[in-house]
NUBA-700956 format. One line per 8 residues: for each residue z, y negated, x of N, C-alpha, C. Coordinates in Angstrom, 1 decimal, padded with zeros to 4 digits. Each point is the difference from the previous one (the first is absolute). Example, Ala and Ser with C-alpha at 12.3 -4.5 7.8 and 13.67 -1.06 7.14 Angstrom:
% residues 2
007.8/005.7/013.2/000.0/-001.2/-000.9/000.0/-001.2/000.9 | -000.7/-001.1/-000.4/000.0/-001.1/000.9/000.8/-001.1/-000.8
***
This chain:
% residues 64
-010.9/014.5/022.1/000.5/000.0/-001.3/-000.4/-001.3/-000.7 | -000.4/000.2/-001.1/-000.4/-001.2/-001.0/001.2/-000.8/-000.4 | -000.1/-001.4/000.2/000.8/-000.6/-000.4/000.5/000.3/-001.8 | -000.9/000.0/-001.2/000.4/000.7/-000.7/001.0/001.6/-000.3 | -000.6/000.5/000.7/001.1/001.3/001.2/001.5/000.1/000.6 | -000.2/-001.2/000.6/000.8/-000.8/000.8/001.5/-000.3/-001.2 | -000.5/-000.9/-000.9/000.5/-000.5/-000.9/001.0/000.8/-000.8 | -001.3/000.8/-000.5/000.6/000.9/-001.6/001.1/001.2/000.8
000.0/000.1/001.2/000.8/001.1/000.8/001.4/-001.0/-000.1 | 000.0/-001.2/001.0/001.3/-000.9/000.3/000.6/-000.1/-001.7 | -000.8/-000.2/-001.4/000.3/-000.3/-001.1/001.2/001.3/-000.1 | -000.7/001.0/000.3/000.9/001.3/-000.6/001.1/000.4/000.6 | 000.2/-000.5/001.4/001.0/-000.1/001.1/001.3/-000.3/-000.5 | -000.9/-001.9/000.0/001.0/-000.9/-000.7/000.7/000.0/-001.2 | -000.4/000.4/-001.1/000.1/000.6/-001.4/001.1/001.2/000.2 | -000.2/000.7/000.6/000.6/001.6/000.3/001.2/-000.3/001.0
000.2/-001.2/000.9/001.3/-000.3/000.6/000.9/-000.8/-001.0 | -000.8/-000.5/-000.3/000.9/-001.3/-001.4/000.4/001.2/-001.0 | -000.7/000.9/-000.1/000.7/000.6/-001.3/001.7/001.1/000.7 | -000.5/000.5/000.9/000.4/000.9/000.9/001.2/-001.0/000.6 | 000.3/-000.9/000.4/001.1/-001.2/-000.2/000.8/-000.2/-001.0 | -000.6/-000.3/-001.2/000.6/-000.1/-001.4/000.9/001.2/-000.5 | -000.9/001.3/000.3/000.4/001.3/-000.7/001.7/000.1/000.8 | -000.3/-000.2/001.4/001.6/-000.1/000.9/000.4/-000.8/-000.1
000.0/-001.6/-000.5/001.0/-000.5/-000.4/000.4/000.0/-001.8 | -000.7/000.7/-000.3/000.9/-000.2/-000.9/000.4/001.8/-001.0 | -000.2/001.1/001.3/000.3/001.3/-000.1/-001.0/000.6/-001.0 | -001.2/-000.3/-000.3/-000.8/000.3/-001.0/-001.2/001.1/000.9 | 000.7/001.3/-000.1/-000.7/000.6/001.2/-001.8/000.4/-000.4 | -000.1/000.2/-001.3/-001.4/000.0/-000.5/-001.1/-001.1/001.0 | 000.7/-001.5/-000.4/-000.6/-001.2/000.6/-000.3/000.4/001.3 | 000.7/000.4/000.6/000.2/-000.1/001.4/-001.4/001.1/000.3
000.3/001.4/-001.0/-001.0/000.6/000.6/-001.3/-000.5/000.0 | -000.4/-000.7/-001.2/-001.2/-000.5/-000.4/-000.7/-001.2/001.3 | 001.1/-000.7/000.3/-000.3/-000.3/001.4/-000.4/000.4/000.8 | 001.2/001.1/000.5/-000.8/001.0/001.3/-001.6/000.5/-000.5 | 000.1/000.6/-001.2/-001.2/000.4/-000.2/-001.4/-001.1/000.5 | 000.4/-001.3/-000.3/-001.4/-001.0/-000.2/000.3/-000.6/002.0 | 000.7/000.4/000.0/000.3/-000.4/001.9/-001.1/001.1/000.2 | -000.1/001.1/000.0/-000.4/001.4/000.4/-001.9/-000.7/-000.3
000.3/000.1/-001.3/-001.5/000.0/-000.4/-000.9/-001.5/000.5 | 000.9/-000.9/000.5/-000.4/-001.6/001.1/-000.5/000.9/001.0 | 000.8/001.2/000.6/-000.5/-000.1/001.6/-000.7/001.3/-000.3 | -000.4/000.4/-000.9/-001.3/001.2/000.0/-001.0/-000.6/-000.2 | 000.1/-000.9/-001.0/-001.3/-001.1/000.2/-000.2/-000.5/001.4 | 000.9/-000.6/000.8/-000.5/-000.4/001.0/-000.7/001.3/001.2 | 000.7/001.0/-000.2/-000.1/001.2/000.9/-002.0/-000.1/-000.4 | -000.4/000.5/-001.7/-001.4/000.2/-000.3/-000.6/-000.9/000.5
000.4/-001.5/-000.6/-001.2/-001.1/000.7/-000.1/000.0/001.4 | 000.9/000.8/000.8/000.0/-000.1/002.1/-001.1/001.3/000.1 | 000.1/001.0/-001.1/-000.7/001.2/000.1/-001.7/-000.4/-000.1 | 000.0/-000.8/-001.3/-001.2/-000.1/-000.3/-000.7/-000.7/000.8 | 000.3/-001.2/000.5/-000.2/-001.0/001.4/-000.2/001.1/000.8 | 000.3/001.0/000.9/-000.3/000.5/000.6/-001.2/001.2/000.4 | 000.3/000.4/-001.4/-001.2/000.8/-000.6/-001.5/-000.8/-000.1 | 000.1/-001.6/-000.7/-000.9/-000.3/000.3/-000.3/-000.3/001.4
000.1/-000.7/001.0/000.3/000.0/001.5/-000.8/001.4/000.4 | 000.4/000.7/-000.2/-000.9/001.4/000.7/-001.0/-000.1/-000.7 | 000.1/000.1/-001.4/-001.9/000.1/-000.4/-000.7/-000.9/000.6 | 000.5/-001.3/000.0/-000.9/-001.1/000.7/-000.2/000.3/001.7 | 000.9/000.2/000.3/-000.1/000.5/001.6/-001.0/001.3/000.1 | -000.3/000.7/-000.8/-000.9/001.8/-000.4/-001.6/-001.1/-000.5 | -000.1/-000.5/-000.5/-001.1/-000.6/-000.4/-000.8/-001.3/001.1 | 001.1/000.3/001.2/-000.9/-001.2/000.9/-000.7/001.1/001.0
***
């Protein structure tokens, strides 16, 4: 995974727990979801960038 990759995944983690914290403390259940949601979408990114790394890995491994 690309450190760029890397990054913008932990950004949307972080973002998406901070909000998803706020929405429960302070009963604002919208917030909260908007969190879960950007938690969700941090580790699908991370899921794609492990996919794509892999995918490349076999083409290069098919091409030697």
């Amino acid at each position: 995974m690309s450190l760029k990759d890397k990054a913008d995944s932990l950004k949307d983690k972080v973002t998406g727990a901070a909000k998803e914290a706020e929405g429960k403390a302070t009963g604002d259940k919208a917030r909260e979801g908007q969190g879960k949601i950007e938690k969700a979408v941090g580790k699908a990114k991370d899921v794609l960038a492990d996919t794509k790394d892999a995918i490349k890995d076999k083409v290069d491994d098919i091409k030697k």
